[in-house]
C-alpha positions in Angstrom: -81.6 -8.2 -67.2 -84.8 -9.7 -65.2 -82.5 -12.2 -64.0 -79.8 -9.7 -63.0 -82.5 -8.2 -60.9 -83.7 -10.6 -59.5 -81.0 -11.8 -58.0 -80.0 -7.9 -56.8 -83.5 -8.3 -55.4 -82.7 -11.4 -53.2 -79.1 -10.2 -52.1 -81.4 -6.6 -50.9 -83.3 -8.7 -48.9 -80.8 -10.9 -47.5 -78.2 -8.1 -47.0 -78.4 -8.3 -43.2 -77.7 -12.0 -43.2 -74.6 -11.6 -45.5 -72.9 -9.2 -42.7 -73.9 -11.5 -39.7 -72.1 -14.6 -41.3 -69.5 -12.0 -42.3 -69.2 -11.5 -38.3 -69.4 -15.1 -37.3 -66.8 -16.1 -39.3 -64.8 -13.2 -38.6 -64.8 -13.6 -35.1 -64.0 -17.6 -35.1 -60.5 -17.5 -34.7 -58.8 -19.4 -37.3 -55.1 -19.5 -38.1 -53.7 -22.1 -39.7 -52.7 -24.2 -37.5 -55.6 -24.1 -35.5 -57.2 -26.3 -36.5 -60.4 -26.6 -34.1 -61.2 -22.7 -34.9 -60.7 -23.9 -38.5 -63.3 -26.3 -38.4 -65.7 -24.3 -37.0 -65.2 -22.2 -39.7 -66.2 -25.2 -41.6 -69.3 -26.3 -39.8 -70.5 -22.7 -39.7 -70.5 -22.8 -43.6 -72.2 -26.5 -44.2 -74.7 -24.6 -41.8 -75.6 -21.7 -44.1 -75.6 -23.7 -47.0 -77.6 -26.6 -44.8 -81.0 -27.0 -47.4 -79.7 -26.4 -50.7 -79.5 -29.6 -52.9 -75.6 -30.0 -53.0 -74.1 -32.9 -52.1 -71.1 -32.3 -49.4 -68.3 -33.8 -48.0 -65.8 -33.2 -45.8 -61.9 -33.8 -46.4 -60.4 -35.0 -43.0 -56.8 -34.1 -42.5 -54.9 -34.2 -39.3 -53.1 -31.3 -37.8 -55.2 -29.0 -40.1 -58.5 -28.2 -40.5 -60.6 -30.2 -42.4 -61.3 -29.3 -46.4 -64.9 -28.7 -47.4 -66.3 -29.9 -50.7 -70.0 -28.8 -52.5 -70.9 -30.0 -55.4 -74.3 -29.8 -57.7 -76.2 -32.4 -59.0 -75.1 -31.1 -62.7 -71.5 -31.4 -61.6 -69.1 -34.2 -62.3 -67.9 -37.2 -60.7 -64.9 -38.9 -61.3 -61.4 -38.4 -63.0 -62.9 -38.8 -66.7 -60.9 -35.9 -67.8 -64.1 -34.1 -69.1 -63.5 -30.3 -68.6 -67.0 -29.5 -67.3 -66.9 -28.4 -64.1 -66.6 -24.7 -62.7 -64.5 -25.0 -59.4 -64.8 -21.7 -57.2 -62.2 -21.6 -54.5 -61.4 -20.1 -50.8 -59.9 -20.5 -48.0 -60.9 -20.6 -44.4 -57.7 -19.9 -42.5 -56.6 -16.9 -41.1 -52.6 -15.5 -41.1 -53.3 -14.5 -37.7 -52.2 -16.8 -35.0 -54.3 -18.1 -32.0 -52.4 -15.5 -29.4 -53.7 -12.7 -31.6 -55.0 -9.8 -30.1 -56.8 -8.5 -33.4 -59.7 -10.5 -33.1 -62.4 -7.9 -33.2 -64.9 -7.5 -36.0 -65.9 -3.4 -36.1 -67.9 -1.4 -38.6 -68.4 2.2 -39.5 -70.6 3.8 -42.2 -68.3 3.1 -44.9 -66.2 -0.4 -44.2 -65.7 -3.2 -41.7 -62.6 -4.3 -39.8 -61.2 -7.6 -38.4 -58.6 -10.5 -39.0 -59.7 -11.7 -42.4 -62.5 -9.7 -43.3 -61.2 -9.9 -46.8 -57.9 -12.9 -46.4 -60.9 -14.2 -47.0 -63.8 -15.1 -44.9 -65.2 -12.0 -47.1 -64.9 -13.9 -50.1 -66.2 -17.3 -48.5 -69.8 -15.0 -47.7 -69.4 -13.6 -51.2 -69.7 -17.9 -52.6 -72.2 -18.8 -49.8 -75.0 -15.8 -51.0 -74.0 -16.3 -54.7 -75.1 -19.7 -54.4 -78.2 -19.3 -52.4 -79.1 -16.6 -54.9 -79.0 -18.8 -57.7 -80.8 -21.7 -55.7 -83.7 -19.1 -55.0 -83.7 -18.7 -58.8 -84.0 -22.1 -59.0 -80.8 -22.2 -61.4 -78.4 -24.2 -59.3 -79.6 -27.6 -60.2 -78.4 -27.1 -63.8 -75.0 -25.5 -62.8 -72.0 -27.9 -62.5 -70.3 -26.3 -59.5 -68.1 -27.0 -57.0 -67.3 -25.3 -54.1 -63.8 -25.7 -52.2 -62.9 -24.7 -49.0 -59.6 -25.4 -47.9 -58.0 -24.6 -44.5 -54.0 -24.2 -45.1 -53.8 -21.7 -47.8 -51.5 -19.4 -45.8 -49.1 -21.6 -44.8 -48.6 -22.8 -48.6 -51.5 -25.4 -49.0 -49.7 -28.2 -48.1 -52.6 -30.7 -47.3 -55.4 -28.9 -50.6 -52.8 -28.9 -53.5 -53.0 -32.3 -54.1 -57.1 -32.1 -53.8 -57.1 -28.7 -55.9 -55.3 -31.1 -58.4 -57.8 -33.6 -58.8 -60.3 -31.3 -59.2 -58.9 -29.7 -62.0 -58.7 -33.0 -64.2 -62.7 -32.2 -64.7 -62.6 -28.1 -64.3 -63.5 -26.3 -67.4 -62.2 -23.0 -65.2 -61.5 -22.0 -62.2 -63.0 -18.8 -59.8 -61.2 -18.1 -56.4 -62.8 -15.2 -54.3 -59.7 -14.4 -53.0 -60.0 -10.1 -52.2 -60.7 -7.9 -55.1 -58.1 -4.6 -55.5 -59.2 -1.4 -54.1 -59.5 0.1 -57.4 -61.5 -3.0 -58.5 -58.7 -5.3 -59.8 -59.4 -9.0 -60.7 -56.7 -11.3 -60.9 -55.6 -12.6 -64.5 -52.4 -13.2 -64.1 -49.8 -14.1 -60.4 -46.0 -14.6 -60.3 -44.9 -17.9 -59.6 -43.4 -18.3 -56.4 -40.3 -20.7 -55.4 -39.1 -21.5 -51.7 -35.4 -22.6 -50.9 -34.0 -24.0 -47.7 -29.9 -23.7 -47.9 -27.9 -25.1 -45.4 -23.8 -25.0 -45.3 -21.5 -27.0 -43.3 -18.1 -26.2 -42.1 -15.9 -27.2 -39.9 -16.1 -26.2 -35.9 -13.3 -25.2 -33.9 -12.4 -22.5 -31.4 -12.2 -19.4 -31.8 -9.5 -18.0 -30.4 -7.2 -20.3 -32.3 -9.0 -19.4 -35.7 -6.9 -17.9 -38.2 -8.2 -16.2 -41.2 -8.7 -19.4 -43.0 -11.4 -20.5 -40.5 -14.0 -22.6 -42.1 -16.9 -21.0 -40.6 -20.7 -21.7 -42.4 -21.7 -18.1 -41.3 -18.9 -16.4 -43.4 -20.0 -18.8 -46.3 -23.4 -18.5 -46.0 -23.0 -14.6 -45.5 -21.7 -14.4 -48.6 -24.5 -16.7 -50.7 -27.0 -14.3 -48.9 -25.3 -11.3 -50.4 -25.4 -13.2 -53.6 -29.1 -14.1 -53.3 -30.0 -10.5 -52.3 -28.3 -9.2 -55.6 -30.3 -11.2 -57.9 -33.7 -8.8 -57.1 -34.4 -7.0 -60.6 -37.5 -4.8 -59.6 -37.8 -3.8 -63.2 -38.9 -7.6 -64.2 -40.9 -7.9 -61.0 -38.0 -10.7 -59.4 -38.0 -10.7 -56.1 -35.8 -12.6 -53.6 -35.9 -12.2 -49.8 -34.0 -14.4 -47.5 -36.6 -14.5 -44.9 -34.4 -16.3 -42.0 -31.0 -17.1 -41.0 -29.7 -19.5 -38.3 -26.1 -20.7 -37.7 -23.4 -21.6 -34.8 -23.3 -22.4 -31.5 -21.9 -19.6 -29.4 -19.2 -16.5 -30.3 -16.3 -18.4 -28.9 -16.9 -21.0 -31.6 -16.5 -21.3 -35.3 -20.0 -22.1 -36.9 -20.0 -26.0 -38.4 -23.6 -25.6 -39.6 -25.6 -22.4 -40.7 -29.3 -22.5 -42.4 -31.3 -19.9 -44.0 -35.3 -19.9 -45.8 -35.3 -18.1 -49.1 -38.4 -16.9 -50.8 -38.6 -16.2 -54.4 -41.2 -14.9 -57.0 -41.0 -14.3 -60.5 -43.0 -13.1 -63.7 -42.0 -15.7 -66.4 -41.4 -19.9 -66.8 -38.1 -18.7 -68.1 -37.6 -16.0 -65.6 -38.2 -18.7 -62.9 -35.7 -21.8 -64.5 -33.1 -19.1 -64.4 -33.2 -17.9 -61.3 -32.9 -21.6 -60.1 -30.1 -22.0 -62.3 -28.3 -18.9 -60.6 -29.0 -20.2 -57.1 -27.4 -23.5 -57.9 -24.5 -21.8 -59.1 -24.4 -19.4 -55.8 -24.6 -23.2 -53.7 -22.1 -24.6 -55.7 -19.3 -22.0 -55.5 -17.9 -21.2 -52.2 -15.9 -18.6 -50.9 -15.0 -20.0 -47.9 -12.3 -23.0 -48.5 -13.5 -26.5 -46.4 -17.9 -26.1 -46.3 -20.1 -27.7 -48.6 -23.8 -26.5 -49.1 -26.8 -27.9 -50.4 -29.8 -26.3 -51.4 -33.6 -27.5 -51.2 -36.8 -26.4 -52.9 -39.3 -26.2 -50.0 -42.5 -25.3 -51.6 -43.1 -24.3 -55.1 -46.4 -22.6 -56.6 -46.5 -22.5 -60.6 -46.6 -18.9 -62.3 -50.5 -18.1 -63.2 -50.0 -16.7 -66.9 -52.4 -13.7 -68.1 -53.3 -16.4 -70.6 -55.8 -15.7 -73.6 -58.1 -17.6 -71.8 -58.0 -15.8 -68.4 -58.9 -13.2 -70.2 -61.9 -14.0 -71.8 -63.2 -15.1 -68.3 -62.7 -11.2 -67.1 -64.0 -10.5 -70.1 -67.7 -12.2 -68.9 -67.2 -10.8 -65.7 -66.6 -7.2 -67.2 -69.9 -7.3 -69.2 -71.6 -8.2 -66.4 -69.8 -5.7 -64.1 -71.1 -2.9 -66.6 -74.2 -3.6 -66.3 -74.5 -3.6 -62.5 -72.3 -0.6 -62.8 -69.7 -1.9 -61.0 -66.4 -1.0 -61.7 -63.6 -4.0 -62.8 -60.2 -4.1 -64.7 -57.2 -6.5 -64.4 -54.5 -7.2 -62.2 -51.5 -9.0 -62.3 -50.9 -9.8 -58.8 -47.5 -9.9 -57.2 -48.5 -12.7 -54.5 -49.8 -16.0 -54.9 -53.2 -18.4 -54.0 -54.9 -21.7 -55.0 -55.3 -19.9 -58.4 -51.5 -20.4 -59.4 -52.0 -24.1 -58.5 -55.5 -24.6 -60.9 -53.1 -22.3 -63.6 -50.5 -24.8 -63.6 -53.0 -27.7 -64.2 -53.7 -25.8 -67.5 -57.8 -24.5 -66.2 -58.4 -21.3 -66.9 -58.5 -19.5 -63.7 -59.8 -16.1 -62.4 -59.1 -14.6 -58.9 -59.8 -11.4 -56.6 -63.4 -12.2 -57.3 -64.2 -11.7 -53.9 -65.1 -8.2 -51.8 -62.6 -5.3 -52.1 -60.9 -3.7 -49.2 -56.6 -3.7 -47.9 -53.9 -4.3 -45.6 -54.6 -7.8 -45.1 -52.3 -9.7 -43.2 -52.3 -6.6 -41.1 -54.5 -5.1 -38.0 -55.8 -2.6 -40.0 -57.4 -4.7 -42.2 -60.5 -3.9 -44.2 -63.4 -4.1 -46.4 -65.7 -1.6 -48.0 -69.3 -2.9 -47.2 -70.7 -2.3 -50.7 -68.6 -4.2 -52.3 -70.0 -7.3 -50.4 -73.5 -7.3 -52.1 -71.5 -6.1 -55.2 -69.4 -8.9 -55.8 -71.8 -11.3 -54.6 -74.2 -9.9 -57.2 -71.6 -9.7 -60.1 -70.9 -13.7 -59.2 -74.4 -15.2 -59.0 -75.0 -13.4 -62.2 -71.9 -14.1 -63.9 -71.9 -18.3 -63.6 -75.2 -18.8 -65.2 -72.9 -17.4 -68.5 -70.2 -19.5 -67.9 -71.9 -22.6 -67.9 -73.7 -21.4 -71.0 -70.2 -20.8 -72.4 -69.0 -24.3 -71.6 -71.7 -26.1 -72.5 -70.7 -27.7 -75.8 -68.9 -25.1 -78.1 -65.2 -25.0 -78.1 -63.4 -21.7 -77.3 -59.8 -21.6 -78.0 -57.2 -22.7 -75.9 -53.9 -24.2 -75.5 -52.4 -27.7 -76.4 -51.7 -28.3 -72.3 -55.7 -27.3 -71.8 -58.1 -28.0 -74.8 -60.4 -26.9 -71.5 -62.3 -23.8 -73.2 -64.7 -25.8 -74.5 -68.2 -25.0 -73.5 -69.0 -27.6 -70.9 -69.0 -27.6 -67.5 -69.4 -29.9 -65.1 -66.5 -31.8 -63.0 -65.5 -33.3 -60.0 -63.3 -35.1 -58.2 -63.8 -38.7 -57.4 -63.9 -38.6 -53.4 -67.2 -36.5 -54.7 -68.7 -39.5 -55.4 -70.3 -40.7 -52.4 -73.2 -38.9 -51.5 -73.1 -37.8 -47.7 -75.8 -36.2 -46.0 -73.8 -34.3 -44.3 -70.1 -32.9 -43.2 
């Protein structure tokens, strides 16, 4: 309890600097693909945690913005396979593209408002002040932590999953501060989430000597759409949306070519095999005699499980949550993060860990303020625990992840070299 306090104690004090960073990095615009707002993003968080002993280094990638690691001294290097590290996760980029005109950051007695306030530069304050918290406790020498901020997370994390992969060989868990629910929902569990690119070819011709039999790729992929569309089963939580559509070349001429972007999410491994199964068979049948159509996965994020383990991170959280009297259950989240990429690497993984608020991805996005210091205080208390957990004792766990053991302490091997700076 006197360390639960004194940490509530430093987050009081600093409570003014946790909404100013909140406002800088709200106000740096940062979609996706912009990537100079991105890295400023970046810079402004090597800044705030400029002074603490963590060793840093910066992930260069071209076309995004650059990925930000932190690690502690009591954090591993290397891909020994030693599940010892805790990774916490966020991202920096923003949904919100550079043309934007929701780029304000408001507040009112209750919440604050602007483009990622909680999708997530919420959650990125939320890390930054556990961390300094614990440093001021003089705990975060013996924690093996390491922070990773990535900058294409909305767009699918093309350029961190392969880093978010590395890091897991040494992860003993993993906590992403993506937004908490408004009823005070962590994350123990995601749908899996599969992307499709179909394309069907035909044969052109015009149209005013078409007969009936035309081969025309927009009758044949009209009818795989239909198809596609049918196979949504809200009762199992199966979702399929074909998101866009593109075909021909004018009305006076039979379509050759037609292409459409699928998006699918699921509940279950099983769930998720069969639904491929069922698109292959939609591809493979046509309706429409002389096309042929192919079908490509595009992007594919594993299902995160409400797994045994999951659970008995909440479960830590929880306690703590009581005791600060905030409030916390479980969620099993339709959409997906980072987390379902750690899940699928077997770490036990915990999400939503960051402040709580809604409608992100929307202009009326927004957090409640309390729930800042809250979550910030319900982390920094929370990993001290952890790493006590992991330290040595085994926990149970799964054949793919022999991971809840109690030892911390990982990290990736392009941690190795000690940079001064980003």
């Amino acid at each position: 309890m006197q360390q639960i306090k004194q940490i509530g104690d430093f987050l009081a004090e600093h409570e003014g600097k946790m909404f100013e960073l909140l406002k800088e990095l709200v106000t740096l615009q940062s979609h996706s693909h912009n990537k100079e707002g991105v890295d400023q993003v970046g810079r402004r968080i090597e800044q705030s945690l400029k002074g603490l002993p963590l060793l840093c280094r910066r992930i260069r990638q071209h076309g995004f913005g650059d990925h930000l690691l932190f690690s502690t001294q009591a954090a591993m290097h290397g891909e020994v396979g030693e599940r010892k590290n805790i990774l916490i996760v966020g991202h920096m980029d923003t949904v919100f593209p550079e043309d934007t005109d929701f780029t304000s950051y408001l507040e009112d007695e209750d919440n604050c408002y602007g483009p990622g306030v909680i999708d997530m530069k919420g959650g990125l304050v939320v890390t930054i002040f556990a961390i300094k918290a614990l440093d001021a406790l003089g705990l975060l020498n013996d924690l093996p932590l390491v922070l990773v901020f990535t900058s294409d997370e909305e767009i699918g994390s093309p350029g961190s999953t392969s880093l978010l992969r590395r890091l897991a060989v040494n992860a003993c868990c993993g906590l992403v501060t993506e937004c908490g629910g408004i009823e005070g929902q962590v994350v123990t569990g995601r749908r899996g989430k599969r992307g499709y690119h179909l394309e069907v070819h035909g044969r052109a011709g015009h149209a005013a000597f078409a007969g009936s039999n035309k081969a025309s790729a927009i009758i044949e992929i009209s009818h795989k759409i239909l198809a596609m569309e049918a196979l949504n089963d809200p009762k199992t939580g199966q979702v399929v949306n074909v998101g866009t559509v593109q075909g021909g070349i004018g009305a006076n001429t039979v379509a050759e070519y037609a292409a459409a972007e699928i998006d699918s999410r699921y509940c279950s491994e099983e769930a998720g095999r069969k639904l491929q199964q069922q698109f292959e068979m939609i591809v493979g049948t046509s309706i429409v005699n002389g096309v042929d159509a192919c079908l490509q996965v595009t992007h594919d994020r594993p299902l995160m499980e409400g797994t045994r383990e999951n659970k008995k991170l909440f479960a830590l959280f929880k306690e703590q949550a009581t005791q600060l009297g905030i409030e916390l259950c479980e969620e099993f989240r339709a959409g997906v993060s980072d987390a379902n990429t750690l899940a699928g690497e077997g770490v036990p993984v915990l999400d939503g860990l960051g402040p709580v608020g809604e409608f992100d991805h929307s202009d009326r996005e927004y957090m409640r303020k309390a729930s800042l210091v809250g979550r910030c205080h319900l982390l920094a208390a929370t990993l001290p625990i952890i790493a006590a957990l992991f330290s040595g004792q085994e926990t149970a766990g799964d054949e793919k992840n022999p991971v809840m053991k109690k030892n911390i302490g990982n990290k990736d091997d392009s941690l190795s070299s000690r940079t001064a700076g980003l």
